[in-house]
BAPASE-173968 format. One record per atom (N, C-alpha, C, O, CB): x, y, z; residue in three letters. Coordinates in steps of 0.02 Angstrom, whole numbers, padded with zeros to 5 digits, always signed. Atoms other than C-alpha are relative to their C-alpha. Glycine has a CB too. Layout:
residues N
XYZALA ...
END
This chain:
residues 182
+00070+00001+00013UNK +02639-01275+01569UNK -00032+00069-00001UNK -00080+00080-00038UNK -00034-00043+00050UNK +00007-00076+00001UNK +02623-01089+01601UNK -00005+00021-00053UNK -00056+00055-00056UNK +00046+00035+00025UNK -00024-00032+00061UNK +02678-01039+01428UNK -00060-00026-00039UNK -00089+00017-00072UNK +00080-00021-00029UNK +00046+00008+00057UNK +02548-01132+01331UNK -00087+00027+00036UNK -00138+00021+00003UNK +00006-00097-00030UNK +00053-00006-00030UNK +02409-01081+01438UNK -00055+00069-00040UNK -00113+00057-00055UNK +00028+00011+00077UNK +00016-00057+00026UNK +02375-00878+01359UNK -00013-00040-00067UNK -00073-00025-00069UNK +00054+00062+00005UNK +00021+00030+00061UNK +02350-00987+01174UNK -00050-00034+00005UNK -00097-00030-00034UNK +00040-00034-00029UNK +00079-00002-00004UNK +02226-01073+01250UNK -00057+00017+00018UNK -00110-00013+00009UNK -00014-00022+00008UNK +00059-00074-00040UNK +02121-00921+01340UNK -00020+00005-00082UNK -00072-00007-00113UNK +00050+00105+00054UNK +00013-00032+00098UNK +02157-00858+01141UNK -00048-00025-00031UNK -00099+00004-00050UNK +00058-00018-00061UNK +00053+00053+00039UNK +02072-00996+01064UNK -00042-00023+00028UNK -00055-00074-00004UNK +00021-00053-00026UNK +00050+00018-00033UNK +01940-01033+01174UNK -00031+00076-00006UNK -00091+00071-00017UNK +00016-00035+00074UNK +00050-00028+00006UNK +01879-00868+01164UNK +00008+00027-00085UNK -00021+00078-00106UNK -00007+00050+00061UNK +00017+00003+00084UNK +01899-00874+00967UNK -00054-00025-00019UNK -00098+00000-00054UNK +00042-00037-00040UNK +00062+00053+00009UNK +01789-01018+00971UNK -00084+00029+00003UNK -00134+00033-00033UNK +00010-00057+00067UNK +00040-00025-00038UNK +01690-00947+01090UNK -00055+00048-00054UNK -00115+00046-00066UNK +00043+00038+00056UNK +00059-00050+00046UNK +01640-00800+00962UNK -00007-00010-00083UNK -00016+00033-00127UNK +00024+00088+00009UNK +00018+00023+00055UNK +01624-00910+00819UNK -00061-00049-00001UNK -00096-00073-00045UNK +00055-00026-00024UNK +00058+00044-00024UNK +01507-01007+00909UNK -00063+00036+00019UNK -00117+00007+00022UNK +00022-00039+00061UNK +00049-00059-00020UNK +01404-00841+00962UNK -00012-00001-00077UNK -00061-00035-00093UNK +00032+00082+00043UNK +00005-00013+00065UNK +01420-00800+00770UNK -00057-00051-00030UNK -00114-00033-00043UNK +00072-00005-00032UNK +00025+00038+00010UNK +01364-00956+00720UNK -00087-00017+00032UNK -00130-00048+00000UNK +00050-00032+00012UNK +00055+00019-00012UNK +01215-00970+00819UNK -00056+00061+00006UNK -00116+00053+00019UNK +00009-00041+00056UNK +00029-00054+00033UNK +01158-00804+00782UNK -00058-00009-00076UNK -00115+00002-00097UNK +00065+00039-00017UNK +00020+00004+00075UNK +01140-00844+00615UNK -00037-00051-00019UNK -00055-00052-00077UNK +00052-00001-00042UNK +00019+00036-00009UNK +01061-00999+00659UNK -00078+00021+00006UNK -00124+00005-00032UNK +00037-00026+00039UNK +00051-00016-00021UNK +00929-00915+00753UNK -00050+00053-00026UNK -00108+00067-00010UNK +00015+00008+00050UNK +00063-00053+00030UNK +00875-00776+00638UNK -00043-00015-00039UNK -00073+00035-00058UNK +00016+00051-00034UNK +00059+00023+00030UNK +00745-00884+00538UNK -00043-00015+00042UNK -00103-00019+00027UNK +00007-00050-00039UNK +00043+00024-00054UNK +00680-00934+00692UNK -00018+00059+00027UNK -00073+00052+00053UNK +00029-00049+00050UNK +00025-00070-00029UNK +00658-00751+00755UNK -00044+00017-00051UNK -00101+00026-00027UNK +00057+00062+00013UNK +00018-00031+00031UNK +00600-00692+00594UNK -00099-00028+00004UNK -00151+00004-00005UNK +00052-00003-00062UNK +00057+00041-00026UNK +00454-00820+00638UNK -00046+00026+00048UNK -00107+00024+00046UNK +00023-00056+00028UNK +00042-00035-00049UNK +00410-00730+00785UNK -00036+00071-00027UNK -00089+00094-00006UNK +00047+00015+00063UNK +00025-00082+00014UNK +00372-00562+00715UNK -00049-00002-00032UNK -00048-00023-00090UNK +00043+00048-00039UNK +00048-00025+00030UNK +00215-00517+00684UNK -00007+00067-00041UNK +00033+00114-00034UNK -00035+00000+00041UNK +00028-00043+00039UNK +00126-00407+00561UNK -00055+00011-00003UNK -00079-00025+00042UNK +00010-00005-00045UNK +00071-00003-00012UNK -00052-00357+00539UNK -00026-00002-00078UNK -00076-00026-00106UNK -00022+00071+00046UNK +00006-00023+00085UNK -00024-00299+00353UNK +00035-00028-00045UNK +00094-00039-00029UNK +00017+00065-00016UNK -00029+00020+00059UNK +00021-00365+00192UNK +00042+00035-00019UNK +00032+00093-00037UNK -00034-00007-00045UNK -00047-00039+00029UNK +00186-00331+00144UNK +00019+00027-00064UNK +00027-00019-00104UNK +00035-00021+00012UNK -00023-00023+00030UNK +00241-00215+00018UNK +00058-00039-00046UNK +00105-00048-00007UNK +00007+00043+00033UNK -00047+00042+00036UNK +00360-00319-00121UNK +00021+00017-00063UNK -00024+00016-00105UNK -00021-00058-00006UNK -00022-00016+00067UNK +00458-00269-00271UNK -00023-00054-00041UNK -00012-00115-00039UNK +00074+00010-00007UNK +00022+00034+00046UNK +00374-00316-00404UNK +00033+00012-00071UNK +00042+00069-00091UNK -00066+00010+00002UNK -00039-00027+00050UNK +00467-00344-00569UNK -00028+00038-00059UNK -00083+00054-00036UNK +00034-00047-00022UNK -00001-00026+00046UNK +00442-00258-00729UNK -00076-00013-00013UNK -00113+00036-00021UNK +00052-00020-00042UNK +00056+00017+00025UNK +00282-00356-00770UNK -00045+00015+00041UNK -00029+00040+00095UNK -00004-00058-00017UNK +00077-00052-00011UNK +00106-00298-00730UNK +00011-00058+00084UNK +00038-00113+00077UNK -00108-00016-00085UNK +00017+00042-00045UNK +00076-00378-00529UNK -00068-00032-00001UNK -00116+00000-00023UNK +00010+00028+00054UNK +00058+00056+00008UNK -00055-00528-00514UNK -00055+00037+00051UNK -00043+00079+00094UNK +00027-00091+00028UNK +00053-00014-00045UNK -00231-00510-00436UNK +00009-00011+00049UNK +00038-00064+00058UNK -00050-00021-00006UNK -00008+00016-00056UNK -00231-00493-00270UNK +00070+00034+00036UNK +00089+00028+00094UNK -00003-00070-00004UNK -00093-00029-00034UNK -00053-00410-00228UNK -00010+00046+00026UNK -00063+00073+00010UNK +00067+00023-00047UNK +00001-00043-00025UNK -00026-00288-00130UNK +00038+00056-00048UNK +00094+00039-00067UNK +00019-00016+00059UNK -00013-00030+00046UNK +00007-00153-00241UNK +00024+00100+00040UNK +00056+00140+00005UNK -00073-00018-00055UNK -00002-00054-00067UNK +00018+00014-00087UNK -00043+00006+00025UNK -00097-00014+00002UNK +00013+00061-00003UNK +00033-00010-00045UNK -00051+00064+00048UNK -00042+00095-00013UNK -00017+00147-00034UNK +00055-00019+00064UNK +00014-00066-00020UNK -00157+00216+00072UNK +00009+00030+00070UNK -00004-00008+00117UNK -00060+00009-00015UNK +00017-00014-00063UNK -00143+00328+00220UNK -00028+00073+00000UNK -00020+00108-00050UNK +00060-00010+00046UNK +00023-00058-00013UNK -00228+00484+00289UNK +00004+00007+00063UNK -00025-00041+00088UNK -00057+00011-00022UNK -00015+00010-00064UNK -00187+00517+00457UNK -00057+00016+00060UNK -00072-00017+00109UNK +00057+00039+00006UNK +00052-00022-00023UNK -00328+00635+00509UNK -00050-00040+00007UNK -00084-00025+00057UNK -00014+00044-00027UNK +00054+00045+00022UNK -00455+00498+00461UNK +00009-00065+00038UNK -00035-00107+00049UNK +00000-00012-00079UNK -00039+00068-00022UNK -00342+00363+00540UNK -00015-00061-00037UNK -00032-00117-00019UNK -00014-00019+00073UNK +00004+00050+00070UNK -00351+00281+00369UNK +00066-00017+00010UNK +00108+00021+00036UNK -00019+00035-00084UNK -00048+00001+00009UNK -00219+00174+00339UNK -00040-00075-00044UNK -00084-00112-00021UNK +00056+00011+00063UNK +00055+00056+00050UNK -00287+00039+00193UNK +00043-00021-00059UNK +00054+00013-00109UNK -00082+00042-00038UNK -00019+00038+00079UNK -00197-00093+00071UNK -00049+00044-00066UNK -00098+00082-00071UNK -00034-00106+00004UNK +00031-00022+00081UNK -00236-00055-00113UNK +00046-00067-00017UNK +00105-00082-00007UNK +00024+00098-00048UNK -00019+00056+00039UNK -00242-00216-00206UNK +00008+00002-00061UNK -00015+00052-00087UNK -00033-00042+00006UNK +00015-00020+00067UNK -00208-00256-00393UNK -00063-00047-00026UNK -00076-00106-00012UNK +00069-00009-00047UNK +00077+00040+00016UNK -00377-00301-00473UNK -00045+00044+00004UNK -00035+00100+00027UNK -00025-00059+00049UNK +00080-00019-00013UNK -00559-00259-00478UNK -00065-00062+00015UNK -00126-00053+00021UNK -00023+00040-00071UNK +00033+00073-00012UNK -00624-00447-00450UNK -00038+00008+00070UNK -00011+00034+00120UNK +00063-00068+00005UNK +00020+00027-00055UNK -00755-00493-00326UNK +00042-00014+00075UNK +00043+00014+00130UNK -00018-00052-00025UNK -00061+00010-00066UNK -00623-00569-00214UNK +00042+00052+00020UNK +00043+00064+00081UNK +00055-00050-00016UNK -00028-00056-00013UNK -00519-00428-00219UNK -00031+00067+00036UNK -00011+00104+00080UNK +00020+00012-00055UNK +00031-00070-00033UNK -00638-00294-00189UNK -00002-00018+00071UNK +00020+00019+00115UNK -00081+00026-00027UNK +00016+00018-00050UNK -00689-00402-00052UNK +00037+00009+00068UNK +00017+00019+00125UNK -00010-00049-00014UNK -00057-00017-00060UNK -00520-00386+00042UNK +00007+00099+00016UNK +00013+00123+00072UNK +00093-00038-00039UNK -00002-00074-00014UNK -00512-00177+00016UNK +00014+00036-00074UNK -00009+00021-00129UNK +00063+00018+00060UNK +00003-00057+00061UNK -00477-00056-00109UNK +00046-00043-00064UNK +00097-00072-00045UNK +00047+00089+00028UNK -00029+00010+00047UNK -00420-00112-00291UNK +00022+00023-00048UNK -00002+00079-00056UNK -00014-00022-00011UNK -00032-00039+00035UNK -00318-00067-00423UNK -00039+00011-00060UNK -00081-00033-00060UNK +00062-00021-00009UNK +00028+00037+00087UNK -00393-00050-00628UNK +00058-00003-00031UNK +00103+00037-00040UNK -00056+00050-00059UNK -00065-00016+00046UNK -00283-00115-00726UNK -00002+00029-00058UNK -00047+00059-00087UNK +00033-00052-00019UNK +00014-00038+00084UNK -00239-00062-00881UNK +00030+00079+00029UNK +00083+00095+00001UNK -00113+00003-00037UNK -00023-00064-00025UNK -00207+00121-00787UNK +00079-00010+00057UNK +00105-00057+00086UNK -00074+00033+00046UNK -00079+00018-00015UNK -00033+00166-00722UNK +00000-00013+00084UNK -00033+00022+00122UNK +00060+00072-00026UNK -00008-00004-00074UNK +00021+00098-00540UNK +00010+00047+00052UNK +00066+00072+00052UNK +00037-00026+00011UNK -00009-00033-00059UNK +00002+00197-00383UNK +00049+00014+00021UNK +00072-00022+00066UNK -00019-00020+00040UNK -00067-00022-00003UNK +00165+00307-00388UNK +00038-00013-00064UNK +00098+00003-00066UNK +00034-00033+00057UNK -00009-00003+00072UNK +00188+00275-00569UNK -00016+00040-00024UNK +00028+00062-00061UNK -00019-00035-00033UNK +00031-00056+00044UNK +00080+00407-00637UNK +00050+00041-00031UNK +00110+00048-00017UNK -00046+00045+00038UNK -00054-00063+00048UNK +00156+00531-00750UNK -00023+00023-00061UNK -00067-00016-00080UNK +00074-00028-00025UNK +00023-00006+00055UNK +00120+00611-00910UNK -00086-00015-00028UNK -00128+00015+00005UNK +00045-00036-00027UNK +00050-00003-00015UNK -00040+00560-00974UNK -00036-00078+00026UNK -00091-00102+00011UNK -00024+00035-00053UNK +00018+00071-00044UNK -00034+00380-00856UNK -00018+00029+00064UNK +00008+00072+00099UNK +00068-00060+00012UNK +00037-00024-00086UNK -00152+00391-00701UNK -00008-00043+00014UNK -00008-00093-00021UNK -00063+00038+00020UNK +00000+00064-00043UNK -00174+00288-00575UNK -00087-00011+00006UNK -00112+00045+00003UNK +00046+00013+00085UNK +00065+00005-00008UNK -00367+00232-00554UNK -00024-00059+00058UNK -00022-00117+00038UNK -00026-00013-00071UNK +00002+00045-00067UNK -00413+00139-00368UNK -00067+00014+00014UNK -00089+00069+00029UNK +00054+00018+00066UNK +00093+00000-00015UNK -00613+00087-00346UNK +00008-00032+00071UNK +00059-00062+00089UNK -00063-00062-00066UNK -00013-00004-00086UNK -00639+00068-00154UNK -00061-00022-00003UNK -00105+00009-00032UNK +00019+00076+00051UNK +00093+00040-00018UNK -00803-00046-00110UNK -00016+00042+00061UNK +00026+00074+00092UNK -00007-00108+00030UNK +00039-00008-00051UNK -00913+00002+00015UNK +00038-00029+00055UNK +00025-00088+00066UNK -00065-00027-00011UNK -00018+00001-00076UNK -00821-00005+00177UNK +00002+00045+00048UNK -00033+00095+00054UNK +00049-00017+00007UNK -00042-00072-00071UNK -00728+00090+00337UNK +00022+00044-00044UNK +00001+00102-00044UNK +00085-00023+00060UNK -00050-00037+00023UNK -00593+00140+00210UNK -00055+00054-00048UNK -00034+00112-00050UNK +00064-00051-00042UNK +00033-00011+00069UNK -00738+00194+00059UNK -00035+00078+00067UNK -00021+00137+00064UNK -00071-00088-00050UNK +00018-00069-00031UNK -00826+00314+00195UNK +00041+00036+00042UNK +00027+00095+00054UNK -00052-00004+00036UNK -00052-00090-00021UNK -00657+00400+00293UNK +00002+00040-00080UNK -00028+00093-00091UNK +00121-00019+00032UNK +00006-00011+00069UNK -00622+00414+00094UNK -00064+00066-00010UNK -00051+00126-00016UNK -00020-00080-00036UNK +00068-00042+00005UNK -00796+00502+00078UNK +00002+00059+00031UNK -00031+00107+00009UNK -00057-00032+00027UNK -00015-00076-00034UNK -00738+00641+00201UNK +00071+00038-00028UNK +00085+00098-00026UNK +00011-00009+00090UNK -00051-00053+00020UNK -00590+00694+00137UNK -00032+00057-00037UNK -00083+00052-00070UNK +00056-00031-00046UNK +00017-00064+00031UNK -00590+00891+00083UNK +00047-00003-00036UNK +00097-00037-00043UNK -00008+00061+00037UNK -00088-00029+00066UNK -00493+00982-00053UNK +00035+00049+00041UNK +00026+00091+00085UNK -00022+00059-00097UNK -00068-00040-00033UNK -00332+01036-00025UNK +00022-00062+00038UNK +00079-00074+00017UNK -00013+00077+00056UNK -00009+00034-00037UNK -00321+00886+00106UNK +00059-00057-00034UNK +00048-00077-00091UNK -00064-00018+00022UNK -00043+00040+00018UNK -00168+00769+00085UNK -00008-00073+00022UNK -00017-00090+00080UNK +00053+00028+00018UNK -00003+00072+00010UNK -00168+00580+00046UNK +00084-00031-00001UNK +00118-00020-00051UNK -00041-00015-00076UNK -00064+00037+00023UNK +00002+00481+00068UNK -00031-00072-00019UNK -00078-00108-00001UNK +00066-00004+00065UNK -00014+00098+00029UNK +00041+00308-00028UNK +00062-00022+00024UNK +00111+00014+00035UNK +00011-00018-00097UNK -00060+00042-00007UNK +00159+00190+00010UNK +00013-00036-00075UNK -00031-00074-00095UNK -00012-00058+00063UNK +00036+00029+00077UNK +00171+00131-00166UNK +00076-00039-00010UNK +00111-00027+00039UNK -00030+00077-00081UNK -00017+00056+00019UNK +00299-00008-00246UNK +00056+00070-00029UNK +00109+00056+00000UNK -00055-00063-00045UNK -00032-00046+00014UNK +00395+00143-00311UNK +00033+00064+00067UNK +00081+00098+00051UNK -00047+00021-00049UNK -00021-00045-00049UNK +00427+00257-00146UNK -00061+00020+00027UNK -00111+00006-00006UNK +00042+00056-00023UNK +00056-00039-00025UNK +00300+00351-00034UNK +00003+00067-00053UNK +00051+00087-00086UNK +00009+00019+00089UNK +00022-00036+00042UNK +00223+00478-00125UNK -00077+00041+00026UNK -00128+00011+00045UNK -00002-00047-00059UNK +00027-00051-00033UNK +00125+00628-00069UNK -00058+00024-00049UNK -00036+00027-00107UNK +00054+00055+00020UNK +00051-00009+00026UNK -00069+00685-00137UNK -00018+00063+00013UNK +00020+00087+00055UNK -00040-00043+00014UNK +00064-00038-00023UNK -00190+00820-00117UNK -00040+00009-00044UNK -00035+00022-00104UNK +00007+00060+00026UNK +00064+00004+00023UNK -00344+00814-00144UNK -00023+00065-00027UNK -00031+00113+00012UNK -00044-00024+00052UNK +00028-00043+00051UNK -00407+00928-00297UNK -00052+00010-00015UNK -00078+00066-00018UNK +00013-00007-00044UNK +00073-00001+00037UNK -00559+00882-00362UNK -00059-00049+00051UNK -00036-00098+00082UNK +00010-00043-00092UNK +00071+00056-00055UNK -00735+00787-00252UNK -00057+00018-00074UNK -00084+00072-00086UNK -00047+00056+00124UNK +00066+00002+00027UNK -00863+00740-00391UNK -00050-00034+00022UNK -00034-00076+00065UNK +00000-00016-00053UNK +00052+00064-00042UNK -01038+00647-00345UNK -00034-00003-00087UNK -00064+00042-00116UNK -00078+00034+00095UNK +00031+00027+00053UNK -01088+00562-00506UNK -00029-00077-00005UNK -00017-00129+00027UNK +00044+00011-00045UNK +00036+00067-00021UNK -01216+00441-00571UNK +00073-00063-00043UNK +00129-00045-00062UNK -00109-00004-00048UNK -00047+00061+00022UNK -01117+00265-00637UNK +00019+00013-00058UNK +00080+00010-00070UNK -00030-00069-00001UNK -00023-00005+00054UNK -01135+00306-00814UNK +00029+00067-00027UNK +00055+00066-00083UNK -00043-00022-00034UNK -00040-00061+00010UNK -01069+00505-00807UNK +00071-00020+00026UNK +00117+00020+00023UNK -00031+00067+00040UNK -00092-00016-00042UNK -00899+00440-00716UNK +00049+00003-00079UNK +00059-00044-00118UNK +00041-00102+00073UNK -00067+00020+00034UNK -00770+00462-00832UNK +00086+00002+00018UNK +00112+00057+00027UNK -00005+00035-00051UNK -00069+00013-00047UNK -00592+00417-00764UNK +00059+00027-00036UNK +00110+00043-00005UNK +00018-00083+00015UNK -00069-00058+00017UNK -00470+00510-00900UNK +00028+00042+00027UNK -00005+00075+00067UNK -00003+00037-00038UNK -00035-00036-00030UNK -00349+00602-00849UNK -00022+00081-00012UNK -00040+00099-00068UNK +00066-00020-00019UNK -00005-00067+00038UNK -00363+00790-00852UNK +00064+00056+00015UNK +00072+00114-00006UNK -00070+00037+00017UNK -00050-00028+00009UNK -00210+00832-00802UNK +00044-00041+00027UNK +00019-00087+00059UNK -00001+00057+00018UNK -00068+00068-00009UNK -00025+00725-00769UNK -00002+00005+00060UNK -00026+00053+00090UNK +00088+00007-00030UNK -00003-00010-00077UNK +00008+00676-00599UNK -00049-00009+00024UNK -00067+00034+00064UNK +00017+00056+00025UNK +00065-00022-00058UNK -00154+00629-00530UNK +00002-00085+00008UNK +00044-00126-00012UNK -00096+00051-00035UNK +00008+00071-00031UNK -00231+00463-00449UNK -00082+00010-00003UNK -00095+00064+00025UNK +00042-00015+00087UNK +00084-00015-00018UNK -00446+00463-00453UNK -00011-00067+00011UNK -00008-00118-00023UNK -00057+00037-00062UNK +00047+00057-00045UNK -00526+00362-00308UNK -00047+00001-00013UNK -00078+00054-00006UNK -00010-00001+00065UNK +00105+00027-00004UNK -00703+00293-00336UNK -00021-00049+00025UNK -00005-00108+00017UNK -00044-00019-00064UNK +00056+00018-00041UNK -00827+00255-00232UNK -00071+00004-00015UNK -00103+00044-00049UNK +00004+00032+00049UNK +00079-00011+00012UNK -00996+00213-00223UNK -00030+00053+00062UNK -00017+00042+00121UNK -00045-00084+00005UNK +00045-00062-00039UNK -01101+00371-00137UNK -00049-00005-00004UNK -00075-00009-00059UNK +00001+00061-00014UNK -00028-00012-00055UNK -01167+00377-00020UNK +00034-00069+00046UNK +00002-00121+00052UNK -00053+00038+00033UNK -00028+00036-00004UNK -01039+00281+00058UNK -00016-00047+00063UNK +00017-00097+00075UNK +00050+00025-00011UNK +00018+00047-00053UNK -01133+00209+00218UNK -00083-00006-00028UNK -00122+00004+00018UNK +00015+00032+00090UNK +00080-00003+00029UNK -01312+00200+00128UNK -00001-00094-00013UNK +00039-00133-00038UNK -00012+00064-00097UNK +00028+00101-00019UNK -01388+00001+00155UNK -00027+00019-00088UNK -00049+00072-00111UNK -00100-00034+00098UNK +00049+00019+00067UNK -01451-00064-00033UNK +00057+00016-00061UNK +00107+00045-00040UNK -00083+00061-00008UNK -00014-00042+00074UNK -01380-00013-00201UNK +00013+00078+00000UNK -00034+00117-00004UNK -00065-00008-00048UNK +00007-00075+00018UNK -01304+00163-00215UNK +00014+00037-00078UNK +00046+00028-00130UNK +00051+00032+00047UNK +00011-00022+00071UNK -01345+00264-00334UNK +00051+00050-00039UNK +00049+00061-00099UNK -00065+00033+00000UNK -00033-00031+00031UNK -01217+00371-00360UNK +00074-00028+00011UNK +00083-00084+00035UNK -00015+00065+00014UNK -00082+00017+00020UNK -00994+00380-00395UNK +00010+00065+00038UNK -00019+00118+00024UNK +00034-00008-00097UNK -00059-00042-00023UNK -00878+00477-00284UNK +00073-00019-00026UNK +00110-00066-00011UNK +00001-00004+00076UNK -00054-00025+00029UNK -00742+00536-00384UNK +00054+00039+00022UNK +00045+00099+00012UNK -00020+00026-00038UNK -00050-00047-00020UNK -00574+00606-00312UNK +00042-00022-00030UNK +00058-00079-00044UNK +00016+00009+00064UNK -00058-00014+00039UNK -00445+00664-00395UNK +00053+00039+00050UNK +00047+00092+00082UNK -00022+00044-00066UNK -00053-00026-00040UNK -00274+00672-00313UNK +00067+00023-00028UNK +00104-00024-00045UNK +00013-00047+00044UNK -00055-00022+00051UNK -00136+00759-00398UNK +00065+00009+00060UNK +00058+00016+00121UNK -00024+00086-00051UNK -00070+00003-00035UNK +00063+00762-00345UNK +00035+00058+00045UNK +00065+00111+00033UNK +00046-00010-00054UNK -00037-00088-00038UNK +00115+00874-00208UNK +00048+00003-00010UNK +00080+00052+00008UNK +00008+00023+00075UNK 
END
């Protein structure tokens, strides 16, 4: 009885770590359950343009302790959640040549840290393409119908805002930044 005894230590702890294995793999939908987030995740989006509402990147600024979705859209609803994309202009970390990225920012937290940034000052994205590094070039204050959003040179991104960006009522003017590729 001796002799068969070491085959079954063997196979009992075979079992043993097929049964660990097994319930591992059991349990990681059920973990993945637990984990919280605060933020909308980031998702490869395929080839085609992403739907209203997506998360399209994040902005961050660290100094400002900005850290702010950018949705795709310009809809009511959308603005409503935080900064949106225009379509039609190239995605956030797409830019290139003469495609720019163009992100209108409502009246919020994010619309007045936004409002302090200086030039020279650096903007990161998290964008659907890689993080991707800014600085801030250009600060215009224009009325609604002087904005114009063309590019004036490759590589850029221009945020707009309404200015002044904590002012109660209707503002009257467009904050314009232009962020080109560090």
């Amino acid at each position: 009885m001796k002799t068969h005894r070491p085959y079954f230590h063997r196979a009992a702890q075979v079992l043993a770590a097929v049964g660990i294995a097994l319930g591992l793999l059991a349990a990681a939908p059920v973990a993945q359950g637990f984990r919280t987030t605060a933020e909308p995740r980031l998702q490869a989006i395929p080839l085609a343009q992403p739907a209203e509402g997506d998360v399209v990147a994040w902005l961050s600024v660290p100094r400002l302790s900005l850290e702010a979705p950018i949705y795709e859209g310009i809809g009511s609803p959308t603005l409503a959640r935080g900064a949106g994309h225009i379509p039609g202009t190239a995605l956030p970390g797409e830019e290139g040549g003469k495609n720019h990225s163009v992100l209108a920012l409502p009246r919020d937290s994010a619309a007045a840290a936004v409002s302090e940034l200086r030039l020279g000052e650096i903007v990161t994205m998290r964008t659907l393409f890689g993080v991707r590094t800014y600085r801030v070039a250009e600060r215009r204050v224009l009325s609604p119908e002087a904005l114009n959003i063309a590019p004036t040179r490759s590589l850029q991104v221009t945020l707009v805002t309404p200015y002044p960006a904590d002012s109660l009522g209707p503002a009257p003017l467009r904050l314009a930044l232009v962020l080109e590729k560090n």
